[in-house]
FIRO-660245 format. One record per residue (C-alpha): residue in one letter; z, x, y. Coordinates in pm, whole numbers. Layout:
BEGIN
<pt><residu>A</residu><zz>Z</zz><xx>X</xx><yy>Y</yy></pt>
...
END
This chain:
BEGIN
<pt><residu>X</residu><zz>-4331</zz><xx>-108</xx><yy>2568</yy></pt>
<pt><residu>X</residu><zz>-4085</zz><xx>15</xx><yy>2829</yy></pt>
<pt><residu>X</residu><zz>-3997</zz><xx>-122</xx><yy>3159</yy></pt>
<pt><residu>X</residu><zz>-4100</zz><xx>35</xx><yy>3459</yy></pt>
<pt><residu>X</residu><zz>-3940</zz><xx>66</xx><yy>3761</yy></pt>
<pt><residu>X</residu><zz>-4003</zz><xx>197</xx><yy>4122</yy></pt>
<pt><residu>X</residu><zz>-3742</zz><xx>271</xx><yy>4332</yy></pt>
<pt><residu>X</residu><zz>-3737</zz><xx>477</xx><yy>4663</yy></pt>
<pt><residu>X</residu><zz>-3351</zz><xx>521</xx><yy>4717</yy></pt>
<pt><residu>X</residu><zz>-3042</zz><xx>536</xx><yy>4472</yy></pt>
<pt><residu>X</residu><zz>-2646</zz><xx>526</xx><yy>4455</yy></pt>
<pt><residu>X</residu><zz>-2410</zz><xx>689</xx><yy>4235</yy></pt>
<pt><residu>X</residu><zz>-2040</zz><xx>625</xx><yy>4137</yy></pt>
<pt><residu>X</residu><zz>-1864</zz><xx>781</xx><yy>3842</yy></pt>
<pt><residu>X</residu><zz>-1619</zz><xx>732</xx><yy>3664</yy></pt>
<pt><residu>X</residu><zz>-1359</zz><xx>916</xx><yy>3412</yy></pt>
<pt><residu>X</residu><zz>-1597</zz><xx>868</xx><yy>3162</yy></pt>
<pt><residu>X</residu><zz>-1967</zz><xx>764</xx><yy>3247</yy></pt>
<pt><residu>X</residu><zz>-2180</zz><xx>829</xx><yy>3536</yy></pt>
<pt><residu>X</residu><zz>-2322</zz><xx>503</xx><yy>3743</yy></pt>
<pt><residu>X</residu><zz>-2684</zz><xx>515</xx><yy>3924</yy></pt>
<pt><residu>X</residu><zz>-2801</zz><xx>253</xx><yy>4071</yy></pt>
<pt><residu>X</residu><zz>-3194</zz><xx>225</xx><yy>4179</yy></pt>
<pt><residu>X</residu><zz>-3287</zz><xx>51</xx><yy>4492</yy></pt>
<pt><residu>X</residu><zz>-3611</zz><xx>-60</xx><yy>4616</yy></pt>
<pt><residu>X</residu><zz>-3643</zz><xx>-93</xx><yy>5001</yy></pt>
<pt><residu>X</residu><zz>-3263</zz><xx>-174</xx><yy>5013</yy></pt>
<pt><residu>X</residu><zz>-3248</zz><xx>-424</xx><yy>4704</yy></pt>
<pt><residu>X</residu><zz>-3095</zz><xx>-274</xx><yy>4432</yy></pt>
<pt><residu>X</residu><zz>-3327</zz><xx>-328</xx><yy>4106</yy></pt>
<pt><residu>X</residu><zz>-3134</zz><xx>-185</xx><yy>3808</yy></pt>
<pt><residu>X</residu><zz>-2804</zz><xx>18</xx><yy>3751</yy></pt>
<pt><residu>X</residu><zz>-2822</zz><xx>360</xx><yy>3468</yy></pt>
<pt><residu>X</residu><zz>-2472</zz><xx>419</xx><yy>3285</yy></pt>
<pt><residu>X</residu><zz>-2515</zz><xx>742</xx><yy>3142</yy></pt>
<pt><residu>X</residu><zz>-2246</zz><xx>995</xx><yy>3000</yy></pt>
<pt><residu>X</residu><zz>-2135</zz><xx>1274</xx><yy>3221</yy></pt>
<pt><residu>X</residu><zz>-2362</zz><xx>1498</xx><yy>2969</yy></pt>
<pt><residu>X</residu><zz>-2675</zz><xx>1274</xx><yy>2989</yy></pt>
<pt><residu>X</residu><zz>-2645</zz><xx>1260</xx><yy>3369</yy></pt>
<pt><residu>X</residu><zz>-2604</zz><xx>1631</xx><yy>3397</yy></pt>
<pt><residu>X</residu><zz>-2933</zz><xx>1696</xx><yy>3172</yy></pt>
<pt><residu>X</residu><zz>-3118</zz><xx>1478</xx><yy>3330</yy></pt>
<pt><residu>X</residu><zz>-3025</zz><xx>1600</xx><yy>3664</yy></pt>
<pt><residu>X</residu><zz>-3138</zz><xx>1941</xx><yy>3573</yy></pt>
<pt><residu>X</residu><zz>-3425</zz><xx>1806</xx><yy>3333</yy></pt>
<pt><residu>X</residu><zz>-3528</zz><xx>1613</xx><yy>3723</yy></pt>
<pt><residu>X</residu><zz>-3468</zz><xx>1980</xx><yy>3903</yy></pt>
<pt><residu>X</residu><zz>-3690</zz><xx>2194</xx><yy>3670</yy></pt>
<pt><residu>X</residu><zz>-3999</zz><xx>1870</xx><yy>3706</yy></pt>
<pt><residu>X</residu><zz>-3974</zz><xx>1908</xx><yy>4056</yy></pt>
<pt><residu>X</residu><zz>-3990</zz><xx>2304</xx><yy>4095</yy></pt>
<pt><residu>X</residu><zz>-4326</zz><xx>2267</xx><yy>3856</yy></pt>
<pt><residu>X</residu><zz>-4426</zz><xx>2026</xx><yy>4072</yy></pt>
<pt><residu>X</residu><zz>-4381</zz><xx>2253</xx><yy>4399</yy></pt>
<pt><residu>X</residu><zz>-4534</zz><xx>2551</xx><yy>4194</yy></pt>
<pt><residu>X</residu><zz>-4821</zz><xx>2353</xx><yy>4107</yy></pt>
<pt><residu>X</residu><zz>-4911</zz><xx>2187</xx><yy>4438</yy></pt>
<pt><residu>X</residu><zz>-4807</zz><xx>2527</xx><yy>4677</yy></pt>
<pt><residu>X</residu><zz>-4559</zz><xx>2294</xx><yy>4890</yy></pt>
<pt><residu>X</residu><zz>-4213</zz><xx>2244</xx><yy>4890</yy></pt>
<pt><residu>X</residu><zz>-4098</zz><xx>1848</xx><yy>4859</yy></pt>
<pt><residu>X</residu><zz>-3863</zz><xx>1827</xx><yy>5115</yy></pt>
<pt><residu>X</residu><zz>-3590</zz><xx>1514</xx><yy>5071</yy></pt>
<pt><residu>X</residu><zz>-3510</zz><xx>1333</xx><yy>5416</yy></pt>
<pt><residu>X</residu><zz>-3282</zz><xx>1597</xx><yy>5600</yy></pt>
<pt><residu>X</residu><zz>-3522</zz><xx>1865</xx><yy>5522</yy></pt>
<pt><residu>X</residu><zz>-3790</zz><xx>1662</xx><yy>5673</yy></pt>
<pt><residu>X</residu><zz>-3606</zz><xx>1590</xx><yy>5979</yy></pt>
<pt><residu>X</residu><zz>-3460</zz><xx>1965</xx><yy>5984</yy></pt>
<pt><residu>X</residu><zz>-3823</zz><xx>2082</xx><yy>5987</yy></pt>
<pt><residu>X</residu><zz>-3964</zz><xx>1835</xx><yy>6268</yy></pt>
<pt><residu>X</residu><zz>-4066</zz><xx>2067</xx><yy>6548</yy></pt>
<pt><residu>X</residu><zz>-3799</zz><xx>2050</xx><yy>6858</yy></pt>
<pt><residu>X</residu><zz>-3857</zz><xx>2074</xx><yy>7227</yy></pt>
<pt><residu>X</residu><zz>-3774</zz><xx>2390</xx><yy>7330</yy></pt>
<pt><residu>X</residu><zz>-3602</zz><xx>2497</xx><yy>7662</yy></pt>
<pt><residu>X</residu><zz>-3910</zz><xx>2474</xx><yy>7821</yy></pt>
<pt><residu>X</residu><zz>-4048</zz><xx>2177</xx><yy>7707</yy></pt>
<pt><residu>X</residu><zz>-3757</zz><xx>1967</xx><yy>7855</yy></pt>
<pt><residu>X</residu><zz>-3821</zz><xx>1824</xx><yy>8215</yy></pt>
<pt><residu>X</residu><zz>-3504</zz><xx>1885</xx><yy>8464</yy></pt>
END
């Protein structure tokens, strides 16, 4: 049986050769992925094609964190007190 993980945030570093990833969970990093540049780059778009399913499937975009905040609704002129 394989081990499971959960993480909610990640780090990469690379070098000439192999691609690091490290997976966090709520700031504690929990495991680190070397992968060849090839492996990294199909998973990467193996990840990419899951997720557009996903957002095909379920009508709604999944926005990452600067999405989200780029999509919060801002005061406008108006709204601002002077």
């Amino acid at each position: 049986m394989a081990t499971e993980f959960y993480f909610n945030s990640f780090s990469v570093g690379m070098s000439r050769s192999d691609i690091l990833i490290s997976l966090h969970r709520n700031g504690e990093e929990i495991v680190v992925l070397n992968a060849s540049h090839v492996t990294a780059k199909l998973l990467a778009e193996t990840l990419n094609r899951a997720i557009k399913e996903l957002e095909l499937i379920a009508e709604q975009k999944v926005l990452i964190l600067k999405e989200a905040d780029d999509s919060e609704e801002k005061p406008s002129h108006d709204d601002i007190a002077t």
